[in-house]
HTML snippet that shows the backbone in 3Dmol.js (N, CA, C, O; Angstrom):
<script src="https://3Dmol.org/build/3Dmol-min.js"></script>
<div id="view" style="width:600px;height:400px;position:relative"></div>
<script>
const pdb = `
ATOM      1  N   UNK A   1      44.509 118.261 -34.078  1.00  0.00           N
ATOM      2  CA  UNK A   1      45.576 118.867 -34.836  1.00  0.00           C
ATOM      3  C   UNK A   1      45.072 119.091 -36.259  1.00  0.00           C
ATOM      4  O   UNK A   1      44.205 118.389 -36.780  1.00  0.00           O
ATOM      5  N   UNK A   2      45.664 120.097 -36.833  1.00  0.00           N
ATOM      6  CA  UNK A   2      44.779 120.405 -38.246  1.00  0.00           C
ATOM      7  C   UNK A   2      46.170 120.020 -39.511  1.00  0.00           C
ATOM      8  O   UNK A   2      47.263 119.884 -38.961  1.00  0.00           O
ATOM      9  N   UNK A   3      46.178 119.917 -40.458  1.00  0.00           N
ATOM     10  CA  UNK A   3      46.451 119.841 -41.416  1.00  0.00           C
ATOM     11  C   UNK A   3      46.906 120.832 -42.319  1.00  0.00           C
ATOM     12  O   UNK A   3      46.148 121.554 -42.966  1.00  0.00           O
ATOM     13  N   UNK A   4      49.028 120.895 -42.399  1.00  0.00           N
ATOM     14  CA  UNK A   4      49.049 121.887 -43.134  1.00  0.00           C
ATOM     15  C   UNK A   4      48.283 122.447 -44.044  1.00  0.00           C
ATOM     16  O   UNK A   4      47.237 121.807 -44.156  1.00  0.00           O
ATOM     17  N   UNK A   5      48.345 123.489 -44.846  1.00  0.00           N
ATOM     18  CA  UNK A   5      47.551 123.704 -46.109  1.00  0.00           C
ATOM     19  C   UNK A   5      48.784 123.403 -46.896  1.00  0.00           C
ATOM     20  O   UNK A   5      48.576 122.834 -47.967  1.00  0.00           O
ATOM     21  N   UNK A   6      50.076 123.677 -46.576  1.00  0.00           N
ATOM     22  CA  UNK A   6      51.154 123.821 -47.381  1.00  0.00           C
ATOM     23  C   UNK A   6      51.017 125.228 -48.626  1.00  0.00           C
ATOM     24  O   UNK A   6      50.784 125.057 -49.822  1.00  0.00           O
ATOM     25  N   UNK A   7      51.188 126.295 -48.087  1.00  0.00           N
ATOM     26  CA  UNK A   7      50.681 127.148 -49.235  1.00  0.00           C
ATOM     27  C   UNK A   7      52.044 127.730 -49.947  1.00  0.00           C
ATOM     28  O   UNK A   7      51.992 128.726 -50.670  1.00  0.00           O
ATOM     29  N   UNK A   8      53.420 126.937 -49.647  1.00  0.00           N
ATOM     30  CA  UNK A   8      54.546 127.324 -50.666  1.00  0.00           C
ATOM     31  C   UNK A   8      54.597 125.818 -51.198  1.00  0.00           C
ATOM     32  O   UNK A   8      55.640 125.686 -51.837  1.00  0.00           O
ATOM     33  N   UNK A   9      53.891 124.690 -51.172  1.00  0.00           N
ATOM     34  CA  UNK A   9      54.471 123.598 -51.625  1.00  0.00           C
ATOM     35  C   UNK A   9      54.771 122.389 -50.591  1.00  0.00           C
ATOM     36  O   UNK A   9      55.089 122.884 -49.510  1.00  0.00           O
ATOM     37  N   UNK A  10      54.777 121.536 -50.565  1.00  0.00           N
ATOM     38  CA  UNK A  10      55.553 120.418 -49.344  1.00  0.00           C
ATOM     39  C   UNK A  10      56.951 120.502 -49.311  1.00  0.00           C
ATOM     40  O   UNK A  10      57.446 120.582 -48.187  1.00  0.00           O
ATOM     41  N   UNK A  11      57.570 120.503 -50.102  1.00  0.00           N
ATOM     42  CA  UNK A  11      58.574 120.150 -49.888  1.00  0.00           C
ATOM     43  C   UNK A  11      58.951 121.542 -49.312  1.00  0.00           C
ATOM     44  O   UNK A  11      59.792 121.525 -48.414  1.00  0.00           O
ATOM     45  N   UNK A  12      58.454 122.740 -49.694  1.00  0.00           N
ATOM     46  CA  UNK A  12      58.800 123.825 -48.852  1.00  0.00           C
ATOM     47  C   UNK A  12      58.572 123.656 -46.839  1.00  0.00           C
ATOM     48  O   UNK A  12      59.211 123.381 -45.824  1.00  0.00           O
ATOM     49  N   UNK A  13      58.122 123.787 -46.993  1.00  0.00           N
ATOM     50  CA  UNK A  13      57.023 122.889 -45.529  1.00  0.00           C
ATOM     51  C   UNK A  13      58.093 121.784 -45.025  1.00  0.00           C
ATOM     52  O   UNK A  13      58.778 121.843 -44.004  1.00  0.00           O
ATOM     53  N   UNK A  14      58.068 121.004 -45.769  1.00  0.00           N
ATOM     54  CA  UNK A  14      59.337 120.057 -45.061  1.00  0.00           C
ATOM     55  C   UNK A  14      60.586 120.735 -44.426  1.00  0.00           C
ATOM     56  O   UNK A  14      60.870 120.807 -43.231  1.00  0.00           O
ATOM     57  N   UNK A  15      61.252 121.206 -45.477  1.00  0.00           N
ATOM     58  CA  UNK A  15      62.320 122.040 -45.113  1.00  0.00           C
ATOM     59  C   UNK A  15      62.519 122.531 -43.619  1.00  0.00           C
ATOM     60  O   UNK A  15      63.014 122.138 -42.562  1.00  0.00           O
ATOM     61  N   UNK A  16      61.797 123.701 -44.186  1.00  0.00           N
ATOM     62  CA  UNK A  16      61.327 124.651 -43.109  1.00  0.00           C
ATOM     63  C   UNK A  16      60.740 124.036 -41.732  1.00  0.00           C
ATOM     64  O   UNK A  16      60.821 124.854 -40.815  1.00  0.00           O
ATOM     65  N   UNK A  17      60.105 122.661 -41.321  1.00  0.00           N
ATOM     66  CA  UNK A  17      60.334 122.116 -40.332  1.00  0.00           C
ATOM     67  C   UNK A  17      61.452 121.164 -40.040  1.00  0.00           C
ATOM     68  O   UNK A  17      61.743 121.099 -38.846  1.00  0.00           O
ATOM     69  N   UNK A  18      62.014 120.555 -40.698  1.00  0.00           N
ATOM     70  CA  UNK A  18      63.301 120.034 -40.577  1.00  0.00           C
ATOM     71  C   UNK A  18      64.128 121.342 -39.616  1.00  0.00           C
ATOM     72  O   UNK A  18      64.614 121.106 -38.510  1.00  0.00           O
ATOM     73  N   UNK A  19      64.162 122.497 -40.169  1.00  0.00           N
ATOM     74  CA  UNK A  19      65.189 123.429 -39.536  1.00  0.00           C
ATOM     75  C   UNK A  19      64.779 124.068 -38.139  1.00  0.00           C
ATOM     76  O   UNK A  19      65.581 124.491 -37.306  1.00  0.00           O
ATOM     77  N   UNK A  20      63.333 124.065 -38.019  1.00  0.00           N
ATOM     78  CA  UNK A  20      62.860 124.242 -36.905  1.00  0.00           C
ATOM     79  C   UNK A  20      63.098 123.212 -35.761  1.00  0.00           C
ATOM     80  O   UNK A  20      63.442 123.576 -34.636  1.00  0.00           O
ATOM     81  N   UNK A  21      62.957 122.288 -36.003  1.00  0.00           N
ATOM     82  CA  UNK A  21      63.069 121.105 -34.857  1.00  0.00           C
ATOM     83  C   UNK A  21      64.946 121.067 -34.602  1.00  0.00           C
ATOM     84  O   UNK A  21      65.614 120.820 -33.598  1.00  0.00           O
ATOM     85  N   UNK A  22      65.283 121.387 -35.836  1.00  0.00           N
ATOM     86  CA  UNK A  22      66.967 120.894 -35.319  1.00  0.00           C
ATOM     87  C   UNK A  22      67.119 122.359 -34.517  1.00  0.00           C
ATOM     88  O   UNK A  22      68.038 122.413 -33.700  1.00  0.00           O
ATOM     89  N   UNK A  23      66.467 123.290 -34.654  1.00  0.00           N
ATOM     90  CA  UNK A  23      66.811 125.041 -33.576  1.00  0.00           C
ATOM     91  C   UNK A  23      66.312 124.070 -32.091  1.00  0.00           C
ATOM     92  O   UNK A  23      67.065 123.698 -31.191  1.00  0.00           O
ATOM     93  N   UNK A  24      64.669 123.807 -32.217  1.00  0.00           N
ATOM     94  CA  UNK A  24      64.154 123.209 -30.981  1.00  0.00           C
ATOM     95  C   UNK A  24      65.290 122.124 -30.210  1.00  0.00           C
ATOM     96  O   UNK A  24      65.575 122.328 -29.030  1.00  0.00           O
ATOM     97  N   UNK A  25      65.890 121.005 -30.940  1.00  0.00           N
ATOM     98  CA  UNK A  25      66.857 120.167 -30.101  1.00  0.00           C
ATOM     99  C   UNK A  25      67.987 120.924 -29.952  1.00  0.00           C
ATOM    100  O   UNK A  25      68.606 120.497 -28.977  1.00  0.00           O
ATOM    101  N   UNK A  26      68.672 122.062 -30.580  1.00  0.00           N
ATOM    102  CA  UNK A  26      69.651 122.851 -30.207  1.00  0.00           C
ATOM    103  C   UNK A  26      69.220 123.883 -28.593  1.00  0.00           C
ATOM    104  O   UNK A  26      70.061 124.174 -27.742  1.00  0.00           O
ATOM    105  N   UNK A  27      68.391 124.100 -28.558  1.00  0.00           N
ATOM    106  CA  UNK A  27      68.025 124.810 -27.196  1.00  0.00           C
ATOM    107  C   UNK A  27      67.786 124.234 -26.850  1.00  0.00           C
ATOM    108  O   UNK A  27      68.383 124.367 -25.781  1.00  0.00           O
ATOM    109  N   UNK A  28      67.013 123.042 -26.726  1.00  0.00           N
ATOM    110  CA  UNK A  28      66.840 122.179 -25.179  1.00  0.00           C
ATOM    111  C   UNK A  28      68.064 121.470 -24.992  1.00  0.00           C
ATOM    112  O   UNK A  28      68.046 120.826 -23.943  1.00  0.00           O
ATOM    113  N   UNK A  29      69.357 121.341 -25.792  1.00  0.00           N
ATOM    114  CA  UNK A  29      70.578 120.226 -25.683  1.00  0.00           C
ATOM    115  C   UNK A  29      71.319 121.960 -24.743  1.00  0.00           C
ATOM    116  O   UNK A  29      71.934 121.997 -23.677  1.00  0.00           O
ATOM    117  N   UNK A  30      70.975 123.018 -25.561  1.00  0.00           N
ATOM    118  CA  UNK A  30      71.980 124.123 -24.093  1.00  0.00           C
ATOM    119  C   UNK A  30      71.019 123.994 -22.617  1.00  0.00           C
ATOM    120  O   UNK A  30      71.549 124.381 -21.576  1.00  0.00           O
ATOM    121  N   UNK A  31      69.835 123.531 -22.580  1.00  0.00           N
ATOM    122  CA  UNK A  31      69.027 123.258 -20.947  1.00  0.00           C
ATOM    123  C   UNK A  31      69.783 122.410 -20.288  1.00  0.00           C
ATOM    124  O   UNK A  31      69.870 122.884 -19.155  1.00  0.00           O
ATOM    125  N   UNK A  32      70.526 121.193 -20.351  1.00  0.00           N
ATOM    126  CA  UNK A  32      71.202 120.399 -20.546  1.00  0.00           C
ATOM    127  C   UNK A  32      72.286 120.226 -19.851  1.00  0.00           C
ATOM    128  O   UNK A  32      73.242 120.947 -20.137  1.00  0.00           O
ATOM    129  N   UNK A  33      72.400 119.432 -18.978  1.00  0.00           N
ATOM    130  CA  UNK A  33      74.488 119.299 -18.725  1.00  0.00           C
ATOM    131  C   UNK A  33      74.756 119.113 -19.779  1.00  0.00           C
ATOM    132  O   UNK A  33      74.120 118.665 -20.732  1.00  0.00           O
ATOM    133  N   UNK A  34      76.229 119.631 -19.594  1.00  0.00           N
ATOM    134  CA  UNK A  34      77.108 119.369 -20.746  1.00  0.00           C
ATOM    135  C   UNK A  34      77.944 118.017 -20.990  1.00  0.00           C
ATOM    136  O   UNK A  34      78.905 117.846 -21.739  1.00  0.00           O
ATOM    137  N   UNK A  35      77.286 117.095 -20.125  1.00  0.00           N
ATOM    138  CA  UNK A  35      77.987 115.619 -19.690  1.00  0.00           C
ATOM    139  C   UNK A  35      77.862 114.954 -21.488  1.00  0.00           C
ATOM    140  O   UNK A  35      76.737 115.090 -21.970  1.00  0.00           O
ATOM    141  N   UNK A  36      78.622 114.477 -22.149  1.00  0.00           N
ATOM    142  CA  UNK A  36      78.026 113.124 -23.008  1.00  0.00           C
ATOM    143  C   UNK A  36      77.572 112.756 -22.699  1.00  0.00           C
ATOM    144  O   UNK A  36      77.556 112.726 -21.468  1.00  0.00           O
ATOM    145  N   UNK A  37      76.341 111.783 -23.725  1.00  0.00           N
ATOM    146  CA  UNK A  37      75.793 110.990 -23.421  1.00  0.00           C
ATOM    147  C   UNK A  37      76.261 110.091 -24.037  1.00  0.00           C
ATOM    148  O   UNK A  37      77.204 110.323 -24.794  1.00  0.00           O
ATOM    149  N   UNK A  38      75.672 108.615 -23.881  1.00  0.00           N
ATOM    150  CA  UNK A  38      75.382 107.644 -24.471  1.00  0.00           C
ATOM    151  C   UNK A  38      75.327 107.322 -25.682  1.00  0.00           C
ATOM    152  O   UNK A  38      75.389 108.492 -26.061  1.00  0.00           O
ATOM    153  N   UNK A  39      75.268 106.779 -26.585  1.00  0.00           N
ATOM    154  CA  UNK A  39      74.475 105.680 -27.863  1.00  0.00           C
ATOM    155  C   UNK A  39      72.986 105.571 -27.116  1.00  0.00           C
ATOM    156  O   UNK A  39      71.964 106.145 -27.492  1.00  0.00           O
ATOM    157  N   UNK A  40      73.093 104.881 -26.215  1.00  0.00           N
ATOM    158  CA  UNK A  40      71.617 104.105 -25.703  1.00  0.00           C
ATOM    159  C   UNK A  40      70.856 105.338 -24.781  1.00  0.00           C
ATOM    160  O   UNK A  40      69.639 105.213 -24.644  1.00  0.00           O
ATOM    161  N   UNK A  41      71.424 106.354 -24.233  1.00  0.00           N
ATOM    162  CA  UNK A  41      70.753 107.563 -23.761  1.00  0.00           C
ATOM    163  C   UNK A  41      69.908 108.481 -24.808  1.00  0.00           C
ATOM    164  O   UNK A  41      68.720 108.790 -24.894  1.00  0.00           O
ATOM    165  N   UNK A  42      71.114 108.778 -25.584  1.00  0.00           N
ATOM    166  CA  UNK A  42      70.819 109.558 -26.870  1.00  0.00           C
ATOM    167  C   UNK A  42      69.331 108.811 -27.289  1.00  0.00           C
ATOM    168  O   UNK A  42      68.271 109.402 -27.082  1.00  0.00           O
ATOM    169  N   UNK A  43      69.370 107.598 -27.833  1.00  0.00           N
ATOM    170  CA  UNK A  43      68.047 107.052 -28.706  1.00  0.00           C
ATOM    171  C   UNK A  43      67.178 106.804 -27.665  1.00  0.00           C
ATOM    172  O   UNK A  43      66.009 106.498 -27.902  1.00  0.00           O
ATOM    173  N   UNK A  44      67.658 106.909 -26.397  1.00  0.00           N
ATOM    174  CA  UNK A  44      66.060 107.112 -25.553  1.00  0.00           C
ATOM    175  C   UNK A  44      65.290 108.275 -25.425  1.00  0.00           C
ATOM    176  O   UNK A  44      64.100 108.162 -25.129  1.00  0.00           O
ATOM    177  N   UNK A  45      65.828 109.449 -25.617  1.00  0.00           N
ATOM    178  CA  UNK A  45      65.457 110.272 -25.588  1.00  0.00           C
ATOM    179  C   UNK A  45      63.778 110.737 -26.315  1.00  0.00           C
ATOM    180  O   UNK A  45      63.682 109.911 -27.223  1.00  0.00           O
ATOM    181  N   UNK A  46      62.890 111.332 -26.345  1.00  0.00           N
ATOM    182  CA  UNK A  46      62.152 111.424 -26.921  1.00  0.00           C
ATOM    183  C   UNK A  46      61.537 112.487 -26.851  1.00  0.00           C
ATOM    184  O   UNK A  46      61.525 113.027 -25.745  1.00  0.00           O
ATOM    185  N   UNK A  47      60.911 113.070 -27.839  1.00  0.00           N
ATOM    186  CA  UNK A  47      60.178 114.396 -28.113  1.00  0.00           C
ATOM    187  C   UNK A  47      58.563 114.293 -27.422  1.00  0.00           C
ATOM    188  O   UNK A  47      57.810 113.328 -27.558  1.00  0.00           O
ATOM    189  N   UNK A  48      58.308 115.378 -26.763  1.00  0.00           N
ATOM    190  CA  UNK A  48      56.764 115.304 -26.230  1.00  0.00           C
ATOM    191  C   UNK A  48      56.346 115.809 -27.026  1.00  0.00           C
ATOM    192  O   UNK A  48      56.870 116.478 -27.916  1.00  0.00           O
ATOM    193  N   UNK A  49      54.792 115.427 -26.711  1.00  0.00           N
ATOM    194  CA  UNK A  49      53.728 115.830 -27.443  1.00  0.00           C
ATOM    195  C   UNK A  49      54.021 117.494 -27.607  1.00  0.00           C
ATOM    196  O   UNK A  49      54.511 118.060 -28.584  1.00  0.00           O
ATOM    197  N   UNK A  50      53.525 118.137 -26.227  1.00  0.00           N
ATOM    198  CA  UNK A  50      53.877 119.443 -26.708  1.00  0.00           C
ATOM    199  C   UNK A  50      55.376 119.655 -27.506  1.00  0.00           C
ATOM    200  O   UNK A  50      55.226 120.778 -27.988  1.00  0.00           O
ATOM    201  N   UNK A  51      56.406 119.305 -27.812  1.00  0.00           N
ATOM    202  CA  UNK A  51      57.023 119.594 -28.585  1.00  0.00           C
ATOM    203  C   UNK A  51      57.023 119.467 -29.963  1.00  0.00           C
ATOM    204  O   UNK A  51      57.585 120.237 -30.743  1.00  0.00           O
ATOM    205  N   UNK A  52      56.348 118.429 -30.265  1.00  0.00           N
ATOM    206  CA  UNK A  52      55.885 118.264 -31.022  1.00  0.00           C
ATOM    207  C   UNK A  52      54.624 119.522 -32.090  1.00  0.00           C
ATOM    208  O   UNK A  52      54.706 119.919 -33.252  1.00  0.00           O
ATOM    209  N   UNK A  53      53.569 119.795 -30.979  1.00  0.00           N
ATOM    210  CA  UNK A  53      52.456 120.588 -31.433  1.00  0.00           C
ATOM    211  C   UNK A  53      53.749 122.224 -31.835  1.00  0.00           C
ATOM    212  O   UNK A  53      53.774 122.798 -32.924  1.00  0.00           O
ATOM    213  N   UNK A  54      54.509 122.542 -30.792  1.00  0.00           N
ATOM    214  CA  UNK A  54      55.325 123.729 -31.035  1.00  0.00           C
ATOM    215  C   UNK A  54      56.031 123.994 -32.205  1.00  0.00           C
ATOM    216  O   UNK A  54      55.918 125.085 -32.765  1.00  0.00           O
ATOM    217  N   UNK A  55      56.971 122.835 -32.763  1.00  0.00           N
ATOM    218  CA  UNK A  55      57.290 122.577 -33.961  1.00  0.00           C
ATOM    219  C   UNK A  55      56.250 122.579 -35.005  1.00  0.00           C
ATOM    220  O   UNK A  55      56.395 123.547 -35.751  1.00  0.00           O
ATOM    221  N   UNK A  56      55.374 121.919 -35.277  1.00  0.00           N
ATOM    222  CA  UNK A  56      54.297 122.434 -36.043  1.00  0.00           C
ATOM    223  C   UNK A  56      53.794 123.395 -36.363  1.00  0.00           C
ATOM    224  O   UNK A  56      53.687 123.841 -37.506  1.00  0.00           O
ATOM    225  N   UNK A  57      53.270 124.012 -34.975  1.00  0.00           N
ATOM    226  CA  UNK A  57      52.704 125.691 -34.907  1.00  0.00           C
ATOM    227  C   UNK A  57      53.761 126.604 -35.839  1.00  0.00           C
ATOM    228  O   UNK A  57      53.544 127.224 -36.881  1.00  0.00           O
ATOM    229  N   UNK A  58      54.748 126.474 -35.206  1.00  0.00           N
ATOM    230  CA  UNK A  58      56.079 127.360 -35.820  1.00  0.00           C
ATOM    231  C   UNK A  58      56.097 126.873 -37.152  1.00  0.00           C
ATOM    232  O   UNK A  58      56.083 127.826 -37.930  1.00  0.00           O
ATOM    233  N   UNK A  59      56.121 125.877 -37.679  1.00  0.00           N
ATOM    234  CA  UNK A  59      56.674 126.018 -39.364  1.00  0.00           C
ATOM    235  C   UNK A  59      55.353 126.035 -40.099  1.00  0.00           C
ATOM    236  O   UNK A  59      55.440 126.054 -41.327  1.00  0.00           O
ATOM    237  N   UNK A  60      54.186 126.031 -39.582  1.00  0.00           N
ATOM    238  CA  UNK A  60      52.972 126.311 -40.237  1.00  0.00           C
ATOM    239  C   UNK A  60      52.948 128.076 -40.171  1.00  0.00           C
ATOM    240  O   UNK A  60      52.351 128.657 -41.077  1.00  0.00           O
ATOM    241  N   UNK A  61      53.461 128.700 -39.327  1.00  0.00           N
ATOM    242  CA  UNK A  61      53.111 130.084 -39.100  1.00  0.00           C
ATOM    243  C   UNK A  61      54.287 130.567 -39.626  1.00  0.00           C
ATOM    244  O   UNK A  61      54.317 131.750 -39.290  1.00  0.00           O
ATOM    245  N   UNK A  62      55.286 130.303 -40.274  1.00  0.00           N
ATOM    246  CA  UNK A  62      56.583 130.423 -41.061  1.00  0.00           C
ATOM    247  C   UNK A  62      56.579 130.475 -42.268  1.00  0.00           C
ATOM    248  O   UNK A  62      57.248 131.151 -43.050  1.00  0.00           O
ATOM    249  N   UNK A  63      55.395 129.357 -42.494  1.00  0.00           N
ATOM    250  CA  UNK A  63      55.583 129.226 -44.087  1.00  0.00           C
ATOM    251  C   UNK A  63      53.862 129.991 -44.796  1.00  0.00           C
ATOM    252  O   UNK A  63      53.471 129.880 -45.958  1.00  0.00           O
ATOM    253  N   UNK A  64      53.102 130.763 -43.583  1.00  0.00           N
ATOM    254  CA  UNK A  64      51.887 131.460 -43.787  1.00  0.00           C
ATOM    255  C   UNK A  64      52.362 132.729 -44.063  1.00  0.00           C
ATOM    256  O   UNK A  64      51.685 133.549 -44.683  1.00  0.00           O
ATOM    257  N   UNK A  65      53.832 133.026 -43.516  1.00  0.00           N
ATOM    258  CA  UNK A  65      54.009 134.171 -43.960  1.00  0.00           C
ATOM    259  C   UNK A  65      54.394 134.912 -45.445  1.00  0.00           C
ATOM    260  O   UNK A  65      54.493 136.137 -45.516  1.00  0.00           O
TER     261      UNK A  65
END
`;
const viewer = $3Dmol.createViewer("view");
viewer.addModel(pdb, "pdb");
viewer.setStyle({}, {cartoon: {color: "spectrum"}});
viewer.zoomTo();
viewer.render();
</script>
């Protein structure tokens, strides 16, 4: 994995992935029954690797523009 450059700043960069990942858990929560969950479901939940690398890709190629 490489290392933003950050070329508007970090805290720009932050942002801008903060809002990406909350779009990413908004489309995979519509993949989803619509059942509630849990307290203890909810915090099991966990992000994969590739979701992880996707979120990255995207707010590095967001904030290159």
């Amino acid at each position: 994995m490489t290392t933003p450059a950050f070329p508007n700043g970090f805290s720009s960069w932050q942002k801008t992935h903060f809002e990406v990942v909350e779009v990413l858990c908004y489309i995979r929560g519509l993949d989803e029954t619509k059942q509630p969950k849990s307290f203890a479901e909810m915090i099991d939940r966990t992000a994969t690797e590739e979701m992880y690398e996707l979120a990255l890709s995207l707010t590095n190629k967001y904030e290159e523009q």
